[in-house]
C-alpha positions, 0 to 999 in steps of 0.5 A: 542499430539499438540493443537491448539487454535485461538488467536485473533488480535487487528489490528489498522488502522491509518496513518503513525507516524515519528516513523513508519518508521524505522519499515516499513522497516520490518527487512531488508525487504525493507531498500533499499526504506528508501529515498522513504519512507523519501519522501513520509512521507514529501508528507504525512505532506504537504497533498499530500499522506496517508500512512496509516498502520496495526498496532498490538503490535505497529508494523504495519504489513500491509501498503498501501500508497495513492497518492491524487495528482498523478491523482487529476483532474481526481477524481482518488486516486491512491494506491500503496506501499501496503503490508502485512507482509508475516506471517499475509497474506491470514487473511484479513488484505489486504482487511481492508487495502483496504477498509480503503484507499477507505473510505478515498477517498471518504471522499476527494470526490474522485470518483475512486481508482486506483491500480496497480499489477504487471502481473505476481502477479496472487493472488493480482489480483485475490484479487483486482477482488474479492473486485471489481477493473477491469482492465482498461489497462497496464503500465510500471513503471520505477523509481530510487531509492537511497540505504542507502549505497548510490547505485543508482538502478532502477526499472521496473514494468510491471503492470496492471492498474485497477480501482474501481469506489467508489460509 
């Protein structure tokens, strides 16, 4: 009665363009944290920061940002903001996505990546065991951020910090 066939997906991983923004927000999804994406494409253009997209039918599906600053003198790059759009989840683009921020890394000659998941994030953690990353302690992450519709929220993370050694 139903057939089922594989359709496959050409998935380009490559660094934010201007125009991706808009996009990033994914439907409403996250357009509370446009500022924080205006911000960290300024830091992309001065070479403080890869925001690096999954892109398929030039919508990117999947982003993972990296802080190259934030942890420098320690020859640790810090990754953070990474998401994958929920119909393309558990498929490997997360992993793709992973393993594309560490080729950058240690093409700048960092010698660690760094990761944050929030506690009670159970699968992401499982996730980033599995492709080698170990805790290595905990935080609580505490910022501000500015709504288009000009509302002042804050946030809290409590996370555990984990590394992988790029070897």
């Amino acid at each position: 009665m139903f057939e089922q066939s594989t359709v496959s997906l050409k998935i380009t991983f490559r660094p934010c363009h201007q125009e991706d923004l808009p996009k990033l927000e994914w439907f409403g999804m996250f357009t509370d944290y446009r500022e924080t994406s205006l911000e960290a494409f300024e830091r992309q253009e001065n070479g403080e920061v890869v925001m690096l997209v999954a892109e398929v039918n030039h919508f990117p599906i999947g982003q993972l940002w990296i802080d190259l600053t934030k942890q420098y003198e320690n020859s640790i790059g810090v990754l953070w903001v990474f998401r994958v759009l929920p119909p393309f989840q558990g498929i490997g683009i997360g992993s793709c996505l992973l393993a594309t921020a560490e080729r950058i890394l240690k093409g700048k000659d960092f010698t660690t990546a760094e990761i944050g998941v929030e506690k009670d994030n159970l699968s992401a953690k499982r996730l980033y065991e599995r492709l080698g990353y170990q805790v290595v302690g905990d935080n609580i992450e505490e910022w501000d951020y500015t709504t288009p519709s000009d509302e002042v929220k804050h946030s809290i993370i409590d996370e555990w910090i984990m590394h992988k050694k790029l070897v």
